[in-house]
C-alpha positions as CSV (number, residue, x, y, z in Angstrom):
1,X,-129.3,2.0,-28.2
2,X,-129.2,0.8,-24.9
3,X,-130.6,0.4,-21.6
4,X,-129.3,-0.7,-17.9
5,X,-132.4,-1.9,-15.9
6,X,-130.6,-0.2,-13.0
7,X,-130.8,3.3,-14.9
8,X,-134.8,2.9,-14.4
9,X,-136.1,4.8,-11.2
10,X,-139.6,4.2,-9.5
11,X,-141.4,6.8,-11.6
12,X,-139.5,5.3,-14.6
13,X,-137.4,5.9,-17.5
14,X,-138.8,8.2,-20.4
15,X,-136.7,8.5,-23.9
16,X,-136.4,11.4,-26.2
17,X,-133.9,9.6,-28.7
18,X,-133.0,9.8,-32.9
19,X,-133.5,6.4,-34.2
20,X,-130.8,6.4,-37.6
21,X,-131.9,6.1,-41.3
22,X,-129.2,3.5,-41.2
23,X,-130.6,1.3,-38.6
24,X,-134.3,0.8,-40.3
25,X,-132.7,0.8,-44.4
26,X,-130.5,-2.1,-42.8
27,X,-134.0,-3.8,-41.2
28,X,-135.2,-3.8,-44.7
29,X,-132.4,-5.0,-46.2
30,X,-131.8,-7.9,-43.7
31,X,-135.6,-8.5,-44.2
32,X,-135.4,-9.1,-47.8
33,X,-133.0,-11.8,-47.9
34,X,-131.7,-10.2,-51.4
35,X,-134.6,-9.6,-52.7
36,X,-135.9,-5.5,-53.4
37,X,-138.6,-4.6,-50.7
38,X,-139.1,-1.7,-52.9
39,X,-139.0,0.4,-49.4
40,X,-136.9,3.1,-48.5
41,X,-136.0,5.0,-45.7
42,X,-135.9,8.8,-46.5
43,X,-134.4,10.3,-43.6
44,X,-133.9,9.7,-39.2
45,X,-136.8,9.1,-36.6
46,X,-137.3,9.8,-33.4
47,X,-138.0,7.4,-30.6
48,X,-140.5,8.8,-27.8
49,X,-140.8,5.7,-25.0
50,X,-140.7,5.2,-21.6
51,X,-139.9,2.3,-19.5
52,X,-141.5,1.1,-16.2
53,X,-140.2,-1.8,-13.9
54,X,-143.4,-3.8,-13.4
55,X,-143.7,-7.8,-11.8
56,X,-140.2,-8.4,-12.2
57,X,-140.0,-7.4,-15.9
58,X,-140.0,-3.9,-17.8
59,X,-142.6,-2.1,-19.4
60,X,-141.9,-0.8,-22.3
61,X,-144.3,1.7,-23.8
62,X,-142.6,3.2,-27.7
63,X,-143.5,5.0,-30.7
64,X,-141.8,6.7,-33.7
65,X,-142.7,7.7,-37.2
66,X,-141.0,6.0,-40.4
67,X,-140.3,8.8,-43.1
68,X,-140.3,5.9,-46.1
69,X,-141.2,5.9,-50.0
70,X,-142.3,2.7,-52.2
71,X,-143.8,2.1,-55.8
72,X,-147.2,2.0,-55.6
73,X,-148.8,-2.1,-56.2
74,X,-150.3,-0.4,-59.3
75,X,-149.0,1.9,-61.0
76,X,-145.4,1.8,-59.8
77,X,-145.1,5.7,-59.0
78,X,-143.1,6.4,-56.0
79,X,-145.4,7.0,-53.2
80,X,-144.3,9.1,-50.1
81,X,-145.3,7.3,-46.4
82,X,-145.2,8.6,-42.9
83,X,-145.5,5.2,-41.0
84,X,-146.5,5.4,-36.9
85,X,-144.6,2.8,-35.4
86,X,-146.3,2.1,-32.0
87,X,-145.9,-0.7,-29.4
88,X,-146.3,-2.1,-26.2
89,X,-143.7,-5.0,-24.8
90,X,-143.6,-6.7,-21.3
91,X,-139.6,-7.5,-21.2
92,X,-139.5,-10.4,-19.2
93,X,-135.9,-11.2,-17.9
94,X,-134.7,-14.5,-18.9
95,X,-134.3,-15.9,-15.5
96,X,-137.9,-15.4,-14.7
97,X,-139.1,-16.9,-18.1
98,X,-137.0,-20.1,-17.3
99,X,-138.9,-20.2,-13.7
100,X,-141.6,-20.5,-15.0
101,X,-141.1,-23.7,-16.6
102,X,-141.0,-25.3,-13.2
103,X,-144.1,-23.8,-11.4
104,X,-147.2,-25.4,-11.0
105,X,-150.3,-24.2,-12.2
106,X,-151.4,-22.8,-9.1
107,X,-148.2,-20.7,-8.6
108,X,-148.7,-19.1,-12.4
109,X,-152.6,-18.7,-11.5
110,X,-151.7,-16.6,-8.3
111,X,-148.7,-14.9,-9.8
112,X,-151.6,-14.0,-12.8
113,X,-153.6,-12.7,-9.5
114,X,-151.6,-10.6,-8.1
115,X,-150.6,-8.8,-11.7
116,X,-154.6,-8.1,-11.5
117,X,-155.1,-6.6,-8.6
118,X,-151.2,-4.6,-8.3
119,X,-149.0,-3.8,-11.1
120,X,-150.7,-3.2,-14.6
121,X,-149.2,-1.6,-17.2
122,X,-151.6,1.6,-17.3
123,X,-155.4,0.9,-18.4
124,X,-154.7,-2.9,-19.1
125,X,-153.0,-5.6,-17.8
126,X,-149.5,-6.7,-18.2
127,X,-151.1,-9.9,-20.2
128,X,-152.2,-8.2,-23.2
129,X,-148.6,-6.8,-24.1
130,X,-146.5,-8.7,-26.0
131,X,-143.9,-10.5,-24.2
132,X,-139.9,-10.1,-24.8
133,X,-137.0,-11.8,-23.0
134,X,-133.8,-9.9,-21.9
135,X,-130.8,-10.4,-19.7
136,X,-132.3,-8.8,-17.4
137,X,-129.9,-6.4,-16.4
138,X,-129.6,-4.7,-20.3
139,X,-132.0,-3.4,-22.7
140,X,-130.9,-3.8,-26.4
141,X,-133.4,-1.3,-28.0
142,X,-132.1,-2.0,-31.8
143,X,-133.5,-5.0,-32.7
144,X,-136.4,-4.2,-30.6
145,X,-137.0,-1.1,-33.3
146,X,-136.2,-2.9,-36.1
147,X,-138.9,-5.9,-35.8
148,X,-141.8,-3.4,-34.4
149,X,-141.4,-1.0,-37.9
150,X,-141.0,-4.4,-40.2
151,X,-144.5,-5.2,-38.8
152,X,-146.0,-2.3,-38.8
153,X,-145.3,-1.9,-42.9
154,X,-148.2,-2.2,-45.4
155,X,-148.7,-5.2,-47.4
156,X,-149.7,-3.1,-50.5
157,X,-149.0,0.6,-50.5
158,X,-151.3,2.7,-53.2
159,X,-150.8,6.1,-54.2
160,X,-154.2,6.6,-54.0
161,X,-157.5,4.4,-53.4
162,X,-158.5,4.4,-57.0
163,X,-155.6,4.1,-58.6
164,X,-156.1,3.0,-62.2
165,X,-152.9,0.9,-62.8
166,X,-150.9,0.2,-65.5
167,X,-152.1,-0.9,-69.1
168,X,-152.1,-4.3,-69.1
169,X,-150.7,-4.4,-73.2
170,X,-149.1,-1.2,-73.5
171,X,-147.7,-0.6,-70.0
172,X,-149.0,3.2,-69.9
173,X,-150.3,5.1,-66.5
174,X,-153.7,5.2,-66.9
175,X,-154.1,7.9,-63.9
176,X,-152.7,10.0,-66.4
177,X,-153.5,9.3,-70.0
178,X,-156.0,6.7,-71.9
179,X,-154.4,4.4,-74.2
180,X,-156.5,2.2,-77.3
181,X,-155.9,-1.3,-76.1
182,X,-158.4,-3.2,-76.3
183,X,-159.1,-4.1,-72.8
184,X,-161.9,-7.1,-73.4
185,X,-161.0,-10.1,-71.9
186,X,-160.7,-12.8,-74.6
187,X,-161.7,-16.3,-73.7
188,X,-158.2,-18.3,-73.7
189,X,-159.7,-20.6,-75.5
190,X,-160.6,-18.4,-78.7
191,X,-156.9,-16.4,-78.2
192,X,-155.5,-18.2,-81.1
193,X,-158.4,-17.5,-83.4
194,X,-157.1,-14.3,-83.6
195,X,-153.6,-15.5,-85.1
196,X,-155.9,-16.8,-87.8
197,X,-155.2,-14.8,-91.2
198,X,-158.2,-15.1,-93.6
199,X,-157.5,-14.7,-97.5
200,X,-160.2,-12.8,-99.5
């Protein structure tokens, strides 16, 4: 997907687009560096965002919803997820960002200034948006996508709060049945008592 800074007007650029399964199952896979994610995209998205030129840079303003499944941490059942992807990037054209590595102080202070008082992005300023560099003439929204949904994925996805697990000795879902094991903990260091075979 892509974007020519010169296609954004003064009242900006809004997008109505389908995002492919392919594009996020091949973020996952490229994130995994061979190992299983256990995620999986189930089926397309579609990317609402809109795009605003602002202090040089672009505003870009994007959400979409991940339809995804995943073992739960516990029990391992697969666990249906509809994941909001939302974000908020200041694009930043390269030529700008390498600028600023020459400007004193007082040059970034009144730049920082006049972002205040003029062009924010909306209800905040233009500071508390992450920052992206770009060609500044074209906006590759692909990898864009792909690192905003591998953030936005949960660390441990449960099918439910309370999940019981698995047995820890006989491997059974305990959401659904109750198994005999005994479940005491035994002190490691008494564990080979019980190997002990006593003759009557």
């Amino acid at each position: 997907m892509l974007v020519k800074v010169e296609q954004i007007h003064e009242s900006g650029l809004k997008l109505d687009e389908p995002i492919a399964q392919e594009l996020l199952s091949a973020a996952l896979e490229g994130e995994s560096s061979g190992e299983e994610t256990g995620f999986r995209v189930t089926r397309a998205s579609q990317l609402k965002a809109s795009l605003r030129k602002v202090s040089g840079g672009v505003l870009l303003e994007g959400k979409f919803t991940a339809q995804l499944t995943a073992p739960c941490k516990r029990c391992l059942k697969d666990v249906e997820l509809a994941l909001p992807v939302s974000f908020t990037l200041n694009l930043v054209p390269e030529s700008l960002a390498r600028g600023d590595d020459f400007k004193d102080d007082d040059e970034k202070s009144m730049e920082k200034k006049e972002r205040q008082q003029g062009e924010t992005g909306g209800s905040f300023e233009l500071d508390d948006a992450d920052q992206e560099l770009f060609d500044g003439k074209r906006i590759e929204l692909d990898p864009i996508l792909r690192e905003q949904f591998l953030l936005a994925l949960p660390m441990n996805l449960v099918c439910k709060d309370d999940c019981k697990g698995l047995c820890g000795q006989c491997g059974i879902n305990l959401n659904e049945a109750t198994c005999q094991c005994d479940t005491k903990p035994v002190d490691p260091r008494l564990a080979k008592l019980k190997d002990i075979k006593l003759n009557n």
